[in-house]
C-alpha positions as CSV (number, residue, x, y, z in Angstrom):
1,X,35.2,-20.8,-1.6
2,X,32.4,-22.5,0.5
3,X,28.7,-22.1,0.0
4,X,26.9,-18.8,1.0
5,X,30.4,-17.2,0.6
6,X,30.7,-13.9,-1.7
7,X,34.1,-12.2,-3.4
8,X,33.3,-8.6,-3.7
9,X,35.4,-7.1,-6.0
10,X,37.0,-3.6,-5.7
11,X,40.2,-2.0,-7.5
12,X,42.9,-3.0,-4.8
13,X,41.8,-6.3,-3.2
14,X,38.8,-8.7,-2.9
15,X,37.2,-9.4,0.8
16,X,35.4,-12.7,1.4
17,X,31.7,-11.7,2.9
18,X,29.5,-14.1,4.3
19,X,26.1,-13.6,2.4
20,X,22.9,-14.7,3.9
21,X,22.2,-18.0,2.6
22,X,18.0,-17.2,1.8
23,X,19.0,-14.1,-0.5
24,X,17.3,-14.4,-3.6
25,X,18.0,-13.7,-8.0
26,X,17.0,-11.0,-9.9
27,X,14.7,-12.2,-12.9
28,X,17.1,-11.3,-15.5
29,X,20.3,-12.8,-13.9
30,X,18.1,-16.2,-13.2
31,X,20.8,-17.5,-16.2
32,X,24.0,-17.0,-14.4
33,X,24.1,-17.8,-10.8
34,X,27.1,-17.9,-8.9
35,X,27.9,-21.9,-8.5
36,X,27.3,-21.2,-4.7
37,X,24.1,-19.6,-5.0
38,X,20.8,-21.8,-4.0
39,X,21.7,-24.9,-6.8
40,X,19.9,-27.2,-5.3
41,X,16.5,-25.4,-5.8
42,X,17.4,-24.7,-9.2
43,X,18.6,-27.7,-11.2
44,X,18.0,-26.3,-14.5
45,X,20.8,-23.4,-14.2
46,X,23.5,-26.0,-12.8
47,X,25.3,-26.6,-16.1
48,X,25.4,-22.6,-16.3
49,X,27.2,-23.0,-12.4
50,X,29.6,-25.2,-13.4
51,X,30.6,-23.7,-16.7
52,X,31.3,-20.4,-14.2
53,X,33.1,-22.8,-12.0
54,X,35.7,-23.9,-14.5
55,X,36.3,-19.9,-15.1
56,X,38.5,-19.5,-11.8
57,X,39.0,-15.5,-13.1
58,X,36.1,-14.8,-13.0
59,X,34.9,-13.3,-9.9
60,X,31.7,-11.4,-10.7
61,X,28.8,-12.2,-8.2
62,X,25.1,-12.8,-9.2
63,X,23.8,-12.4,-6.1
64,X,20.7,-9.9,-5.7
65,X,20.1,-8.5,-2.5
66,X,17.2,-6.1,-1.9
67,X,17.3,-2.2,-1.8
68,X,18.0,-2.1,1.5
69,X,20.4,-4.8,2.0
70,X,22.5,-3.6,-1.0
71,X,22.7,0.0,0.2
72,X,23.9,-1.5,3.5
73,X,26.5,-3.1,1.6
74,X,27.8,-1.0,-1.0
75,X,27.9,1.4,2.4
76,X,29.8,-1.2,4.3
77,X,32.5,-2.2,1.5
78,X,33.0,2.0,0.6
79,X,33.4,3.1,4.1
80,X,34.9,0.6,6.0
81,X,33.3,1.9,9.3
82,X,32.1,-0.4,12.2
83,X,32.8,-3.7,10.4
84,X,34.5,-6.7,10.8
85,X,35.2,-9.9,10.1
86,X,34.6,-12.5,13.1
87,X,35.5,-16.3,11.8
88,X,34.4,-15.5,8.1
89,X,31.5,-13.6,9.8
90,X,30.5,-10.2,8.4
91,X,29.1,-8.4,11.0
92,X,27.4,-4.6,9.6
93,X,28.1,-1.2,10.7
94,X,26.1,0.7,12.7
95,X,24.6,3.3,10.7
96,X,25.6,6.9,12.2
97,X,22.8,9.3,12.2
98,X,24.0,11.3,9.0
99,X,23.6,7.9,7.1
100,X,20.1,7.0,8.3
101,X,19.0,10.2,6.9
102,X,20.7,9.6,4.0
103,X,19.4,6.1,3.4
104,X,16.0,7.1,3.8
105,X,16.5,9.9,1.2
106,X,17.9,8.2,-1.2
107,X,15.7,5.2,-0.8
108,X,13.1,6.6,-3.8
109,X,13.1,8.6,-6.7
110,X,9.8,9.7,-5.4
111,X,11.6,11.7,-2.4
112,X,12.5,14.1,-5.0
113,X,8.9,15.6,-4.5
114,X,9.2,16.0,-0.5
115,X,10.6,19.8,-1.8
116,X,7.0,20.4,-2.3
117,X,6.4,19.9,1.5
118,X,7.5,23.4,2.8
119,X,6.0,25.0,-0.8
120,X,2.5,24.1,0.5
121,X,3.2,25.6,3.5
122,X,4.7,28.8,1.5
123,X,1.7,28.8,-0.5
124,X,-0.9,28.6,2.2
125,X,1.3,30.9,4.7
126,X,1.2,33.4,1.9
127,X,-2.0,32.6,0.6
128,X,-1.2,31.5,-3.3
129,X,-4.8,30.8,-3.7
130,X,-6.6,27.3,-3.2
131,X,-5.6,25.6,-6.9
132,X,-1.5,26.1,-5.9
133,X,-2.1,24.6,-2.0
134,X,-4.4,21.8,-3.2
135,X,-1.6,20.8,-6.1
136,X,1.6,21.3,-3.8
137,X,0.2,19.2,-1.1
138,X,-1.3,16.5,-3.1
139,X,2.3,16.2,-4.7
140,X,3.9,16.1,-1.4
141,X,2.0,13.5,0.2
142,X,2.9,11.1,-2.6
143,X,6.3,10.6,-1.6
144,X,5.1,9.9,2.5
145,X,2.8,7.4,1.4
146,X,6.0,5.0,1.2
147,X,5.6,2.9,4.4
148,X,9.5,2.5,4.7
149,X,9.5,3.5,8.5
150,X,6.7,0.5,9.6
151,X,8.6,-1.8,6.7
152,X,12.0,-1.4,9.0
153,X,9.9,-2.2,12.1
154,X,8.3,-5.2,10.5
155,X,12.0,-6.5,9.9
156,X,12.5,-6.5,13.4
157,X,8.9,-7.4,15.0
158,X,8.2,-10.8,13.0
159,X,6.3,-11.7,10.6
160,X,3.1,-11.5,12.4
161,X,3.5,-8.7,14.1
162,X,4.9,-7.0,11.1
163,X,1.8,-7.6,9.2
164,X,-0.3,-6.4,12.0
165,X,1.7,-3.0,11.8
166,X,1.6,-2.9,8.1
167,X,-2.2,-3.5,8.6
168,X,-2.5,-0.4,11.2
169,X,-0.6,2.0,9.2
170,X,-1.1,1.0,5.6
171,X,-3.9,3.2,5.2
172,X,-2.3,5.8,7.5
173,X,-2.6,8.6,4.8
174,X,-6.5,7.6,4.1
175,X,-6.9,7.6,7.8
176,X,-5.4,11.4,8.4
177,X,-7.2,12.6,5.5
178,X,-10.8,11.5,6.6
179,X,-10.5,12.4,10.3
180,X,-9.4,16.3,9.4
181,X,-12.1,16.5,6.8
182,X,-14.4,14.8,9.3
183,X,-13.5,17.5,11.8
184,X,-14.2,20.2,9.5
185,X,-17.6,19.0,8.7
186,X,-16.7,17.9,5.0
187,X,-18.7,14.4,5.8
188,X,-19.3,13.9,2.2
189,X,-15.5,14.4,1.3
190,X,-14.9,11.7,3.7
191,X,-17.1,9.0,2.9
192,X,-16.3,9.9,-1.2
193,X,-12.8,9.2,0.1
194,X,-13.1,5.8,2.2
195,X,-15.4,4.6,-0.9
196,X,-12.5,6.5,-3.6
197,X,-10.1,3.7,-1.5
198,X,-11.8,0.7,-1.8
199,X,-12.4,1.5,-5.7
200,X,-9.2,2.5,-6.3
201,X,-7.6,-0.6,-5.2
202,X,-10.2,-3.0,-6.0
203,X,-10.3,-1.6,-10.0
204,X,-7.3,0.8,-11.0
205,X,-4.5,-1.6,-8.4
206,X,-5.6,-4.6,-9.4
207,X,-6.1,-4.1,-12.9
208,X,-2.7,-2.6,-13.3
209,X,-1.4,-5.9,-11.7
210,X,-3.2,-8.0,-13.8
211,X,-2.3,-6.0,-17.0
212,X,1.1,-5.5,-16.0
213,X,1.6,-9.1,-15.2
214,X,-0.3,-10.6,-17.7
215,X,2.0,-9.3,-20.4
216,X,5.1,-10.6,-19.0
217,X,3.4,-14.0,-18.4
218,X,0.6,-15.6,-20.6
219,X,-1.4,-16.8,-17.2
220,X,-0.8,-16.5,-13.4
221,X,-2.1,-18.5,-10.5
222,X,-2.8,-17.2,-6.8
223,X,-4.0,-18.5,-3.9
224,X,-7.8,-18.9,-4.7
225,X,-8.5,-19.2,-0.8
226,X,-7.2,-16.1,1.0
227,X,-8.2,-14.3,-2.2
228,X,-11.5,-15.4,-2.1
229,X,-11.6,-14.9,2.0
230,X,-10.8,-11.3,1.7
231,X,-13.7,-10.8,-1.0
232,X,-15.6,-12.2,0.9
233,X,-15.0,-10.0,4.1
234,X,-15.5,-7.1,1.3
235,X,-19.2,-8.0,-0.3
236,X,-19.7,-8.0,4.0
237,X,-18.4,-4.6,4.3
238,X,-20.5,-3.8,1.3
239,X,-24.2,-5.6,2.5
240,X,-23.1,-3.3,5.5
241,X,-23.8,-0.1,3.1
242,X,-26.5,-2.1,1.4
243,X,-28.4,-2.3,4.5
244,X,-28.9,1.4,5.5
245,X,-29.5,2.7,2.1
246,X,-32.7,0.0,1.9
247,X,-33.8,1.4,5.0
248,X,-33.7,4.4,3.9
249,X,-35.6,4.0,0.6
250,X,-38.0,1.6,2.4
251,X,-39.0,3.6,5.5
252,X,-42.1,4.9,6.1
253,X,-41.2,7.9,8.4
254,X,-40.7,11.3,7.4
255,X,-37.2,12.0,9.3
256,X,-34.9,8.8,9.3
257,X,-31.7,10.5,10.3
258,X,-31.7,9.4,14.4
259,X,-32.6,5.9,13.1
260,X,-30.1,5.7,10.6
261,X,-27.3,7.2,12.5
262,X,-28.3,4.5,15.2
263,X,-28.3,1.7,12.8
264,X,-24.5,3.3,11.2
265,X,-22.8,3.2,15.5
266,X,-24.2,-0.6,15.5
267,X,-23.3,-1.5,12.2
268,X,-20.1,-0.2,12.4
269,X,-19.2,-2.0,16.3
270,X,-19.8,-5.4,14.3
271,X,-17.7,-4.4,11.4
272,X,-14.6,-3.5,13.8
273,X,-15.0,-6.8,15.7
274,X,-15.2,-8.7,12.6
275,X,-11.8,-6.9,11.8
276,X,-10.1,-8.0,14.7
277,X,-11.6,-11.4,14.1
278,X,-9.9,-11.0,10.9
279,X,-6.5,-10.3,12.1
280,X,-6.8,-13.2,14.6
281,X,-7.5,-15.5,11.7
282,X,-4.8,-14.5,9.6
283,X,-2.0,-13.5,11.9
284,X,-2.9,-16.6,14.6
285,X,-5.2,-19.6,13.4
286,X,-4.9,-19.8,10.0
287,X,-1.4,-18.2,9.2
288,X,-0.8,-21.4,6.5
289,X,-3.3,-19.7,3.6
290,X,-1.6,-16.7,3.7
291,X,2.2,-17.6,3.8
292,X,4.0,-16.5,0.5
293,X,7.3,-17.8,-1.3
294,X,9.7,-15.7,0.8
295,X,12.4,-15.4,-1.8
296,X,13.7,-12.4,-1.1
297,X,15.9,-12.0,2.6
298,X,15.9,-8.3,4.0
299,X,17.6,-7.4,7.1
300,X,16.5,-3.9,8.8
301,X,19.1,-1.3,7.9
302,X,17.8,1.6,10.5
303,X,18.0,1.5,14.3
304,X,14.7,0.9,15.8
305,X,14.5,4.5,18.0
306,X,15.3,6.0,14.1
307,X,12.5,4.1,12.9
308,X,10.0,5.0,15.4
309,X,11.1,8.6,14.9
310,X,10.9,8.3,11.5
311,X,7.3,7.4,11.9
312,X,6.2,9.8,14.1
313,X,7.5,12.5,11.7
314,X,6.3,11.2,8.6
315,X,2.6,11.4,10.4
316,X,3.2,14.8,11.6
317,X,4.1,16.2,7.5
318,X,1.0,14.1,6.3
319,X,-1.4,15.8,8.8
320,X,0.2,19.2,8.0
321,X,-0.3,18.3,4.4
322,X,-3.7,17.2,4.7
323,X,-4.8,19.9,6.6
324,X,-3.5,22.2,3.8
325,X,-5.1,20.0,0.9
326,X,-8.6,19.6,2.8
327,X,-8.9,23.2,3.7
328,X,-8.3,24.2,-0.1
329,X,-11.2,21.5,-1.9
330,X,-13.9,23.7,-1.7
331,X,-12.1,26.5,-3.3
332,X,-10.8,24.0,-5.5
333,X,-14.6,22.6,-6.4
334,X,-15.9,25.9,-7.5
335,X,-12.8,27.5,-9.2
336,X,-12.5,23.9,-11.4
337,X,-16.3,23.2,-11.4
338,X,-15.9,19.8,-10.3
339,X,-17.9,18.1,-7.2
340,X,-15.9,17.5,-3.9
341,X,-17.2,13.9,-4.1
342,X,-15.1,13.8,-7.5
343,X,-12.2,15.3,-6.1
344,X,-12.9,12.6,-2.8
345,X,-13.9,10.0,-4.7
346,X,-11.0,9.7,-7.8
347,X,-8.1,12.1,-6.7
348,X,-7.2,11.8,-3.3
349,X,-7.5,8.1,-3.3
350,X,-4.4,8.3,-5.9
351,X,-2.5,10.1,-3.4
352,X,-2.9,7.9,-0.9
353,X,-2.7,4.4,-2.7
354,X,0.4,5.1,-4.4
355,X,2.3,3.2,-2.2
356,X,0.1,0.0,-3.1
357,X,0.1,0.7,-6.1
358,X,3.8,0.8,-7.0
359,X,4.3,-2.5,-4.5
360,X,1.2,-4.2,-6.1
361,X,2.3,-3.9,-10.1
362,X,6.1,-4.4,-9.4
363,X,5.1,-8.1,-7.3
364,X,2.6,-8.7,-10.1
365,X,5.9,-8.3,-12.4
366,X,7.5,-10.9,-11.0
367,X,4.4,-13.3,-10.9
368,X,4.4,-13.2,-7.2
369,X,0.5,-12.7,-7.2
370,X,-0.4,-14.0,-4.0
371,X,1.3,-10.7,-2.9
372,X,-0.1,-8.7,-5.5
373,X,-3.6,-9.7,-4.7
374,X,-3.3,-9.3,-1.0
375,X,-1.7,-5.8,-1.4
376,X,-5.0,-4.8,-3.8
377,X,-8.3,-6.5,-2.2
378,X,-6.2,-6.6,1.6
379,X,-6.2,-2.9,1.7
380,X,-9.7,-2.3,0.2
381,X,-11.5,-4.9,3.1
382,X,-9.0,-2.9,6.0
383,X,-10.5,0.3,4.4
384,X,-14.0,-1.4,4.2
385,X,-13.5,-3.0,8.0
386,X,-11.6,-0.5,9.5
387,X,-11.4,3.0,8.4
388,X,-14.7,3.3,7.8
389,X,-16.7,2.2,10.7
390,X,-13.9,4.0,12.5
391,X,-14.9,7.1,11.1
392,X,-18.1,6.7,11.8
393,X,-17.6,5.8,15.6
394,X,-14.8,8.8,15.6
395,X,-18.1,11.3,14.0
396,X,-20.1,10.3,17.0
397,X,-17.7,10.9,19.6
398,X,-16.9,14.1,18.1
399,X,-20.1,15.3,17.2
400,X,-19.9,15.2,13.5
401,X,-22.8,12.6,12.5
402,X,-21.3,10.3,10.0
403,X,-23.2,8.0,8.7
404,X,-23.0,4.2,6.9
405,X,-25.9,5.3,4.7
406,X,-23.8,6.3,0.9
407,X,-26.2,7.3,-2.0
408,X,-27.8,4.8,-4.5
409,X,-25.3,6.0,-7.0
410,X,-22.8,5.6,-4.8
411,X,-23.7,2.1,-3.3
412,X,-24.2,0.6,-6.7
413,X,-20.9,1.4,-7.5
414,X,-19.7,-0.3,-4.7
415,X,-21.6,-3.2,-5.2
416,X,-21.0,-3.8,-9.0
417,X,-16.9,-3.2,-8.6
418,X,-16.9,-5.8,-5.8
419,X,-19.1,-8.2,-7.7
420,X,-16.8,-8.1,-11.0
421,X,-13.9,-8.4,-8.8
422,X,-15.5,-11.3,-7.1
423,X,-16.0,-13.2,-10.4
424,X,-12.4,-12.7,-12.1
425,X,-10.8,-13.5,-9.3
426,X,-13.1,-17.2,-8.6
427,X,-10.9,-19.1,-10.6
428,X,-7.4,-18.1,-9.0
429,X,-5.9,-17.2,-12.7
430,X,-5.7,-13.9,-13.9
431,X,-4.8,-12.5,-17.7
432,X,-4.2,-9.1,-19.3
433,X,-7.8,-8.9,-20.2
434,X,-9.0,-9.2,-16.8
435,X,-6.6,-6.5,-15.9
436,X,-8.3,-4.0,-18.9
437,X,-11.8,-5.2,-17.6
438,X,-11.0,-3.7,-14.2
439,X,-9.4,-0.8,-15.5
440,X,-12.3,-0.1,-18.1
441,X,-14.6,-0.1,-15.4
442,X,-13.0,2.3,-13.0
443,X,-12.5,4.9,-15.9
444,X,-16.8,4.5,-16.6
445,X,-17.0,5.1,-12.4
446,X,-14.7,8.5,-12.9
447,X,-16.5,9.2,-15.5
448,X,-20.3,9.1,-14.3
449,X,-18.7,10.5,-11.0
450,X,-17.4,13.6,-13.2
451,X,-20.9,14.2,-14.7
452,X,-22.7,13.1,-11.2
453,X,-24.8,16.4,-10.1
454,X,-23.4,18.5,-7.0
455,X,-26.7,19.3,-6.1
456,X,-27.5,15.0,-5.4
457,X,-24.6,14.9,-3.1
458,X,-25.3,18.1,-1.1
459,X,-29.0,17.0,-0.6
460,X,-27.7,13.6,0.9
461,X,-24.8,15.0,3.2
């Protein structure tokens, strides 16, 4: 059998497939690699390859293949439709419509709680109370904060012009959420929310990564550079919060609000550019720091116009959803006795960094940090960068004033998470205990916000 060929076994016959040659191992099968499989970059497993090799019964294959890829397989080889062999070439099926929507189904556990969808809408339709709408749309926004449509177009576009996408929609539930609570005058709820993101990552993300990969692995290493390059861009981001709050403290006059606002449009035109600036340097000029072991081969499994589709909908459900969840927080907030900047600030960031979350601990799992920490710190500074200046340049077009100027409380949580994150992160290693550090210190930050008076936040918004 040459190299880069695969024997897939079934009860009748075996078919010869040709594999693509840049598929990579699962951790626990790095032992017992097919003789085929990648030998070369792994001379350590090639007495296991040839003792396989002198086993000519033995057919099982080693390979791992990613989600994707392997559905698209174990489709192929069961249905037979729309494949063929072309001089030992295996060319895949076309995917009818049926089993698009059945790959995207089936492509998470966590699309078992999409059934809560049309139970929000029940429960606000009916009117359940605020508790029940709040709950059912929190859960069901969980499940659509899965990027898997802008993952499938990121497989066709490129590698740069997939990470721009990723880039635009990663915080595509954070964004919905802030503009319909912007336009119903809940500016507090947004800017607890934007800041809720940034924490979230920077602390409960990373920490889990650095817990979670600090057990399996004593000590892990990560590109120092475009970690330190995004934290950077962040302690900008957060001198850019700094600023208005010292004016505010520091100025003489009596009303500083047209000043301040004035200061936030200006503020946030640099931050944008900056962004762009950002992009350009990571996507075009200096695409070298941030290029990562590519071990693992995916090919896109959906059609492009499903995709697209796909995306569209998936934004349409998480607006309905958010609509639903902001509409119910102040009914929430008094029936629970807990601040909206609490429920802003430590819940509906979970909602919406689940997706990072999951991605960020299972890389860290695998020691692939470098993907870990750009996953974690990456989508706090496009938070930071992004969503909030746009926010605040969205407030002014639409005549909802919001403003860069955050609390004291609220900026010295800021600053003091990105400072420790700053420091652990200096030396390009990272431990369990650096991971419990971060975590610690988010739990202290729900707590205080918890206890934080209502009465604070409503005389600042």
């Amino acid at each position: 059998m040459e190299s880069g060929d695969i024997t897939v076994a079934s009860s009748d016959h075996a078919s010869p497939y040709k594999a693509e040659t840049s598929k990579s191992f699962s951790d626990s099968d790095e032992t017992a690699h097919h003789p085929a499989a990648n030998i070369s970059s792994r001379p350590s497993s090639l007495k296991s390859a040839r003792n396989e090799a002198t086993s000519p019964l033995d057919t099982r294959v080693e390979k791992r293949v990613t989600i994707r890829s392997e559905r698209s397989l174990r489709q192929t080889i069961s249905s037979r439709q729309g494949t063929g062999i072309i001089d030992g070439e295996h060319t895949p099926a076309k995917l009818t419509i049926f089993q698009c929507i059945k790959a995207v189904l089936f492509a998470s556990k966590l699309n078992v709680l999409l059934i809560f969808f049309p139970l929000g809408i029940i429960a606000d339709k009916l009117h359940w109370g605020d508790i029940p709408i709040f709950v059912l749309n929190f859960v069901a926004i969980v499940p659509l904060a899965k990027r898997y449509a802008t993952e499938e177009l990121a497989l066709r576009l490129g590698q740069n012009l997939g990470a721009l996408l990723n880039a635009s929609f990663g915080n595509a539930v954070e964004l919905i959420l802030s503009v319909i609570a912007l336009k119903s005058g809940q500016i507090d709820v947004v800017q607890a929310s934007v800041l809720g993101s940034v924490l979230s990552n920077l602390l409960l993300v990373l920490g889990c990564c650095f817990i979670f990969g600090g057990i399996k692995f004593k000590a892990q290493t990560f590109n120092q550079t475009a970690a330190q390059t995004s934290a950077s861009l962040l302690s900008l981001s957060c001198l850019s919060l700094l600023i208005p709050a010292a004016f505010h403290a520091t100025a003489t006059e009596v009303d500083q609000t047209s000043n301040i606002q004035h200061l936030s449009y200006g503020v946030s035109i640099v931050l944008l550019i900056v962004y762009i600036l950002y992009l350009f340097f990571q996507l075009k000029t200096h695409t070298h720091l941030y290029a990562t072991e590519e071990d693992e081969e995916e090919e896109p499994l959906l059609p492009l116009w499903f995709s697209v589709v796909l995306l569209l909908i998936v934004t349409v459900i998480v607006a309905f959803c958010a609509d639903y969840l902001v509409g119910s927080i102040g009914g929430l907030s008094e029936k629970w006795n807990i601040s909206p900047t609490f429920i802003g600030l430590i819940l509906l960031p979970i909602v919406g960094n689940a997706a990072e979350h999951v991605t960020a601990v299972s890389v860290a799992m695998k020691n692939k940090m470098d993907l870990a920490i750009g996953v974690a710190i990456g989508s706090s500074m496009q938070i930071a960068l992004f969503v909030t200046p746009l926010m605040v340049i969205i407030g002014w077009g639409i005549g909802q004033p919001m403003t860069l100027f955050f609390n004291t409380f609220e900026t010295c949580v800021l600053f003091v998470s990105v400072l420790i994150v700053n420091y652990l992160i200096q030396d390009g290693e990272s431990n369990w205990l650096e991971g419990v550090m971060l975590i610690c210190t988010y739990i202290i930050v729900a707590i205080a916000v918890y206890f934080y008076p209502a009465s604070a936040i409503a005389s600042h918004a």
